[in-house]
N, C-alpha and C positions, 0 to 999 in steps of 0.2 A: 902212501905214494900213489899219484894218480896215474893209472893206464895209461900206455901211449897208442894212439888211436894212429894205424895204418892209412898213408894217404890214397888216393883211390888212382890205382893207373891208369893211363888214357894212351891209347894207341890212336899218333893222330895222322888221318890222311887227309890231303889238300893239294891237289898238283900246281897252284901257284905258293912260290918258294916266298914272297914275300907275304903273304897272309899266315904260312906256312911258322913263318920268325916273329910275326906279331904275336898270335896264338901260343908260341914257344916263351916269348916275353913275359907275357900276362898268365901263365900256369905258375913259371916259375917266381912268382911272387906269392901264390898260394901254397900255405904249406899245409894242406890237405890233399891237396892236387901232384900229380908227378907224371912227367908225360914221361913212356919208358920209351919210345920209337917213333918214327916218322916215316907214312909213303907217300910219294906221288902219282902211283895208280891205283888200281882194283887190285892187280898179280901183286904187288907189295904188301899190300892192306893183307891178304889171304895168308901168304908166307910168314907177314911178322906176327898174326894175329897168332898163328901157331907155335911160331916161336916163341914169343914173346908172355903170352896169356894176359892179356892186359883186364881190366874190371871191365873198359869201356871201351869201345873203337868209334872217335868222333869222324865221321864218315863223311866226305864231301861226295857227288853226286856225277854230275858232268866232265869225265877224267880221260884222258887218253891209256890206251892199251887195252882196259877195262875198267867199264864204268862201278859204280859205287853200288847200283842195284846189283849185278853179277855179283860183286864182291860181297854185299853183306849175304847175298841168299848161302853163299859159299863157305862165309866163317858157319853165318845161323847152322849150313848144315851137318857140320864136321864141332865148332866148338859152341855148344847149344847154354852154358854158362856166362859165354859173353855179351855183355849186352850192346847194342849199336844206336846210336844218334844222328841222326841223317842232320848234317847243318850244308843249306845250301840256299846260294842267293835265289834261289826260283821255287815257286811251285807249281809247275807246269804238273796238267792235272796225270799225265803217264807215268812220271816222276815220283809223284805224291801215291798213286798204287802200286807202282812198283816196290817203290822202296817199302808201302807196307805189307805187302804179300811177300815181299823177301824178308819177311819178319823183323825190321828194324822195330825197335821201343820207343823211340822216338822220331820227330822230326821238328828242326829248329830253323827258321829262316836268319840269313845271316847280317840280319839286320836287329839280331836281339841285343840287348841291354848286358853287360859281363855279367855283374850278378846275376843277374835272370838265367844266364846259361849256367853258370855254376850250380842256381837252387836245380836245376833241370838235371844236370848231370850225378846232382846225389839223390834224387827221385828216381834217377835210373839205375842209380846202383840199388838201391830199394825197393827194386823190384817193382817201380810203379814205371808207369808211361806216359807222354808226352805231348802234345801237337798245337803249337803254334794257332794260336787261334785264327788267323786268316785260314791256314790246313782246314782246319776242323771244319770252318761256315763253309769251305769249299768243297770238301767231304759230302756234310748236309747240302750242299745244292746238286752235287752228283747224286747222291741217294734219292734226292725228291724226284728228279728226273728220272732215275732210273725204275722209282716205283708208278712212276706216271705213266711211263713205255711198256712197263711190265703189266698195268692195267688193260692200257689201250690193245695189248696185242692178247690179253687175255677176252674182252669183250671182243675182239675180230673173230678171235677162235671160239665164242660160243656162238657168231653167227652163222647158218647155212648162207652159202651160197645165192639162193634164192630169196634168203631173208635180208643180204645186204642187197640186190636187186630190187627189190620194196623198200627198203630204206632207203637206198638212191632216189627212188623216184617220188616219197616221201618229201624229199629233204627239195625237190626241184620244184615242190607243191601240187603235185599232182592228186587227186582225188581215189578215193577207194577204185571207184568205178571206172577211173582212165586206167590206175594201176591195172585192173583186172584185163581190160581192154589191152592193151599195150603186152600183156605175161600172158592175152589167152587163158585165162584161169576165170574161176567164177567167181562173181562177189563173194561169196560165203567164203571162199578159200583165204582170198585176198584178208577180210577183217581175222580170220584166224592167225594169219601173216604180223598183221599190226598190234594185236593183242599182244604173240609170241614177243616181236621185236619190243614194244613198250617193258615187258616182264623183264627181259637181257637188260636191258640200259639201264631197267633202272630210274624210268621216268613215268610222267603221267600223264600226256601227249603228245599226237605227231610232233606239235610245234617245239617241245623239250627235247623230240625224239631226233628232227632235223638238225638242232642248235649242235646239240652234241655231236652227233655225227660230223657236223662240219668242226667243232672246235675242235678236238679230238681225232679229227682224219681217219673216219670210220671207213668214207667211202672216196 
């Protein structure tokens, strides 16, 4: 006699009623799938999640009363068992961190394919995760940005003061010896200046020294 395999609950919130019945439609032709409740805000989403104990709360995003990031950080922090699917027509990129710092497992744009959300929705009961590959490359173009600024502000913070003042005036073309001229400082000081600043960047002349500077908004 072969087992009978439990269908996976789905607590579904969506504050439009007719996306709402479509999604109601298409579970209940799944019979692995069982949707046990229905909200139309974040304060519903919160309340039934507790009630209810659902496997999954497919989460829409942009909702009146309370949004869907408050909501899931709110089950995440009270019912830590449930897992959440953020499915939303956007990924506005505040959106796409919010909802994953509020520990959602996944996030699905609402323009996926049904089975595609189904194989998603038993990955997430499985303990695995999720993200919509548009998410993801836009993830990676946050990150890369984010480690390009976290560079650039770390090379500001190894320059002195006086060493981006020489690098300015580097980067304007100016000669050792106008630099020294212009800072009051003696030749000798000045090439100790450009030696220092070459060593930080990271280059192997003024003219790599200047390029950067301006690419990078050093000065």
């Amino acid at each position: 006699m072969s087992e009978t395999i439990a269908p996976i609950h789905i607590l579904l919130v969506e504050d439009h009623a007719l996306m709402r019945r479509g999604l109601m439609g298409q579970f209940s032709l799944e019979s692995d799938f069982k949707v046990v409740g229905e909200a139309e805000n974040g304060q519903q989403a919160i309340e039934l999640a507790a009630q209810l104990q659902p496997d999954i709360v497919l989460m829409d995003i942009e909702m009146p009363i309370l949004d869907g990031i408050s909501a899931t950080q709110a089950i995440k922090s009270r019912e830590n068992d449930i897992r959440v699917l953020a499915l939303s027509a956007f990924g506005k990129d505040a959106q796409v961190v919010g909802m994953l710092a509020a520990g959602a497992d996944g996030y699905c744009l609402k323009s996926i394919e049904w089975q595609q959300l189904l194989a998603v929705l038993r990955l997430i009961q499985g303990g695995g995760t999720y993200l919509d590959p548009q998410i993801a490359h836009k993830l990676a173009s946050m990150l890369k940005a984010s480690t390009a600024m976290a560079s650039q502000v770390a090379t500001m913070s190894a320059l002195t003061t006086r060493e981006r003042e020489v690098l300015h005036l580097i980067s304007e073309g100016a000669s050792n010896q106008e630099i020294a001229d212009q800072l009051y400082l003696s030749l000798g000081t000045i090439k100790a200046y450009v030696r220092t600043i070459l060593n930080k960047l990271s280059v192997d002349d003024r003219v790599q020294a200047a390029a950067k500077a301006v690419r990078e908004g050093l000065i």
